[in-house]
Every structure is written in structure tokens, then in C-alpha cells.
C-alpha positions as CSV (number, residue, x, y, z in Angstrom):
1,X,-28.6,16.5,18.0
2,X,-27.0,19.5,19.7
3,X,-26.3,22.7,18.1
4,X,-23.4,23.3,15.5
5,X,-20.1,24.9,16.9
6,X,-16.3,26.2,16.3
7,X,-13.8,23.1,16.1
8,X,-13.7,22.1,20.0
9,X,-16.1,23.6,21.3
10,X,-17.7,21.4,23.8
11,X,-20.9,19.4,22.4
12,X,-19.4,19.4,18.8
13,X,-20.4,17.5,16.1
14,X,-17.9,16.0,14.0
15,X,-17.3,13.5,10.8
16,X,-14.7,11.6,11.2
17,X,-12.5,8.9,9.3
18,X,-10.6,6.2,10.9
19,X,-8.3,3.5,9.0
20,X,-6.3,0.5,9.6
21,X,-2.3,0.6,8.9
22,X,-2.4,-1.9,6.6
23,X,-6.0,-1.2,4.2
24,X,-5.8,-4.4,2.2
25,X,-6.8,-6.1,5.4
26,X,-10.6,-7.1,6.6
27,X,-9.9,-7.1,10.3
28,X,-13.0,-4.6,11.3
29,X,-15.6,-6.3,9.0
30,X,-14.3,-9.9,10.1
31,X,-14.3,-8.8,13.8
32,X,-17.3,-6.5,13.4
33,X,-19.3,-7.9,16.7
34,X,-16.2,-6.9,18.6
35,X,-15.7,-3.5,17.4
36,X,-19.2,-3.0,18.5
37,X,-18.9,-3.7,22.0
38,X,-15.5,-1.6,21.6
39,X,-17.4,1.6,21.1
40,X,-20.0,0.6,23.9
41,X,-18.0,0.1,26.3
42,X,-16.4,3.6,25.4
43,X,-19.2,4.9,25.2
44,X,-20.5,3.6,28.7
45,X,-17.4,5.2,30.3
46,X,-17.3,8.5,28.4
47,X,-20.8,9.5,26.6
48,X,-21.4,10.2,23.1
49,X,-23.9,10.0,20.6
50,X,-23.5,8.0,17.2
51,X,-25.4,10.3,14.2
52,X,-24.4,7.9,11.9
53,X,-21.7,4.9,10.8
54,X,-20.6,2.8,8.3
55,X,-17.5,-0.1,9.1
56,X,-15.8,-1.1,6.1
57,X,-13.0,-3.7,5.6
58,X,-10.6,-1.7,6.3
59,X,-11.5,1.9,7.6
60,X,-14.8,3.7,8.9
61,X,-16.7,7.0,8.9
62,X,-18.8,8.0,11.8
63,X,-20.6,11.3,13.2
64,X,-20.5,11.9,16.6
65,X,-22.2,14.7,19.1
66,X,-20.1,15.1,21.9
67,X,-22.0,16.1,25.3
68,X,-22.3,19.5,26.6
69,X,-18.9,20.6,28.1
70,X,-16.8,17.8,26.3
71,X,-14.3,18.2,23.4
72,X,-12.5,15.1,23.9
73,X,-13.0,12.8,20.4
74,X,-9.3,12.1,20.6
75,X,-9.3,9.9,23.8
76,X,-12.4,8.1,22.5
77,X,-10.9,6.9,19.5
78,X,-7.9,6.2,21.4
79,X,-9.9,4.0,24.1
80,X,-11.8,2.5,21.2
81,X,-8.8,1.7,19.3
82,X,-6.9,0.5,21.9
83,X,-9.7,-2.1,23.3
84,X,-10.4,-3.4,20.1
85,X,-6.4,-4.1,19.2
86,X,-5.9,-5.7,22.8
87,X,-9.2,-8.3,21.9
88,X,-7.8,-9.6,18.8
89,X,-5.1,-12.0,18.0
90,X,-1.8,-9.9,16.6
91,X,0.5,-11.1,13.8
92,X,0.3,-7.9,11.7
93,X,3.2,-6.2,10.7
94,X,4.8,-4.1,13.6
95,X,7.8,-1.4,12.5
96,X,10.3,-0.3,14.7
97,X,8.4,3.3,15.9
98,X,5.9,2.0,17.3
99,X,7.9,-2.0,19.2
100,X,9.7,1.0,20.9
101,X,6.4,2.6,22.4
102,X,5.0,-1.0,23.0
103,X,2.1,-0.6,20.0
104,X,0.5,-2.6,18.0
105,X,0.2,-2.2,13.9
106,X,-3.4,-2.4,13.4
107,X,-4.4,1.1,13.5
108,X,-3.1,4.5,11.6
109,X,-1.7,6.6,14.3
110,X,-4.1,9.5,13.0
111,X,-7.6,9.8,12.0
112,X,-9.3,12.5,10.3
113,X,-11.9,15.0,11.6
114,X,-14.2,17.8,10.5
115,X,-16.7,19.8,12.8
116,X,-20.0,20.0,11.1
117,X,-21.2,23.1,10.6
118,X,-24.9,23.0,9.8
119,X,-28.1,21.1,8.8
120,X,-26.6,21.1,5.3
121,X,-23.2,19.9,6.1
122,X,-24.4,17.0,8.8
123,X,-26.7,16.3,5.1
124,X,-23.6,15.7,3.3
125,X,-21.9,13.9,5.6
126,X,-24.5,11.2,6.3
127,X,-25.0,11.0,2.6
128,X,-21.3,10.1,2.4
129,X,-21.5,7.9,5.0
130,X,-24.0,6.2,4.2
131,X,-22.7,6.2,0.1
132,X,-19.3,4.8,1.2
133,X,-19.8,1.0,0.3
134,X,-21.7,1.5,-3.0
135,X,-18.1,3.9,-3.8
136,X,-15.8,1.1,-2.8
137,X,-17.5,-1.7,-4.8
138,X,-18.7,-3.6,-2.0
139,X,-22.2,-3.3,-3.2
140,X,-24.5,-2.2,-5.8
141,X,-27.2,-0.3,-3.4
142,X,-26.4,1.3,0.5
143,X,-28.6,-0.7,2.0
144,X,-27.0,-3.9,1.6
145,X,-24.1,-3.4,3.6
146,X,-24.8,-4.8,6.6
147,X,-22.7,-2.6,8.8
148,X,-24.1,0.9,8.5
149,X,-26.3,3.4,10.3
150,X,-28.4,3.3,7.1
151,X,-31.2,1.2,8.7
152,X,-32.0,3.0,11.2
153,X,-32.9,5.8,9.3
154,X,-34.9,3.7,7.3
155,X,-36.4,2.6,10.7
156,X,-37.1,6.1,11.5
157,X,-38.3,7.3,7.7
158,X,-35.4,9.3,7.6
159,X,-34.0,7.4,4.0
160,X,-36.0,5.9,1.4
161,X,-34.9,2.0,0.6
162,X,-33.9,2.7,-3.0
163,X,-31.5,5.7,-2.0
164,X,-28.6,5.2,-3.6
165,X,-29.5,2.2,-5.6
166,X,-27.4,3.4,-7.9
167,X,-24.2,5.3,-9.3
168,X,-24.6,8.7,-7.8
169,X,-23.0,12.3,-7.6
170,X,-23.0,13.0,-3.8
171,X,-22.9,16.8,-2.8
172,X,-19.7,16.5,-0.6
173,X,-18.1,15.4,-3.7
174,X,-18.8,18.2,-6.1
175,X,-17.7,20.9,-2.7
């Protein structure tokens, strides 16, 4: 993990929230495999490191360190949301903004982003991550969501197994 810095600054680390347009839909746990090889094959063109992730039904956290000299997050997620819109079948709803620019309706156009600014903060934000599907009622304890970074900090002894095993009051919450 590289050093914290200002929003920007090249080799950031950042939390960030991406949604689908329409968030009563499934379509990134039911096409999970290929949402994968989206962000590989992003990340094979234009490096960065995963710190941690969790894909929901219908929206997803991550933390990413960008390499030295690069601020561009926003292209990423627009390579990665692009690829993965173009590999699966449309049908969803498409309003008149977007038929003019020739987009689809999968994704919001935005996503949301915060620089982390320390050891603490990247603490918080993993917690969260990681937190997310015991929040949304998915399931009772973290680690049986199958599509989070939470096992491989258990692989690495950086998370005990019964973490989170039950309701919990995260510190990002009370901030």
C-alpha cells in the first residue's frame, strides 16, 4: 500500500461506491464471473491495486491504490463499466439522455469517491466494506458472502472468521 495523499495526487488511495441505475436489479451478483474479468482486463491495460471489495446485487465498494504518477480512477471505472455493459444482454430501461449519447441504462452515470487519509481511515473503510452485506440483509455474518475481499484477509490473518458475526456499530458510522 503506498502512502496516503491530497485528493489526486498520483498513487492515491481511494474508497469508492459504484451503483447500477436501476438498484432493485441483481445484474452484478448474477454476472459476477464477468465483472471479474471486467476489472482484469482493466487492470491489465491500466494498473491498480485492489485493497479490498465487496459486489453486491446491485452496487459495490472497493479501495484502490493507484500507481505512482497516476490519478486517473475515473477512466477505470469508465473502462470497467463500459466492458461489462457491452458483455451482457440489454433490455433495461434506457431514457432519452442517454439513447441520444448512444448509452446504455445499466450503470449510474456517477460514482462516489473518498481519498483515504490514513492507517485509521483505510481501517474504516475495509471494515465497511467488508460489513456491507451483513447491513443489507444478505447475510447474518461477512464471511458468507461469497463476493468479497473478506477471505483473503482471512487468508492472510488479517480478519478473524467470526468478525462481524453479528449486529455491529462500525466506526465509519458513528464519524
Amino acid at each position: 500500500m503506498t502512502s496516503y495523499r491530497r485528493a489526486h495526487q498520483p498513487g492515491g488511495c481511494y474508497f469508492f461506491t459504484v451503483a447500477l441505475n436501476d438498484r432493485r436489479t441483481c445484474l452484478l451478483t448474477d454476472h459476477v464471473g464477468h465483472l471479474h474479468n471486467c476489472f482484469r482486463i482493466v487492470q491489465g491495460k491500466h494498473p491498480f491495486t485492489i485493497d479490498a471489495v465487496v459486489i453486491l446485487p446491485d452496487h459495490l465498494h472497493s479501495i484502490w491504490t493507484l500507481p505512482d504518477g497516476d490519478t486517473d480512477f475515473s477512466m477505470r471505472w469508465a473502462l470497467i463499466k463500459g466492458t461489462f455493459s457491452r458483455g451482457i444482454t440489454g433490455g433495461e430501461e434506457v431514457g432519452e439522455s442517454r439513447k441520444k449519447r448512444g448509452e446504455r441504462g445499466i450503470w449510474q452515470r456517477r460514482f462516489w469517491e473518498h481519498l483515504i487519509r490514513d492507517e485509521r481511515d483505510l481501517g474504516a473503510h475495509v471494515e465497511y466494506i467488508h460489513y456491507n452485506p451483513v447491513k443489507h440483509g444478505l447475510v447474518t455474518r461477512a464471511i458468507d458472502w461469497p463476493h468479497s475481499s473478506i477471505y483473503r484477509y482471512l487468508r492472510e490473518g488479517r480478519c478473524d472468521p467470526d468478525w462481524a458475526a453479528s449486529p455491529m456499530s462500525l466506526e465509519m458510522d458513528r464519524e
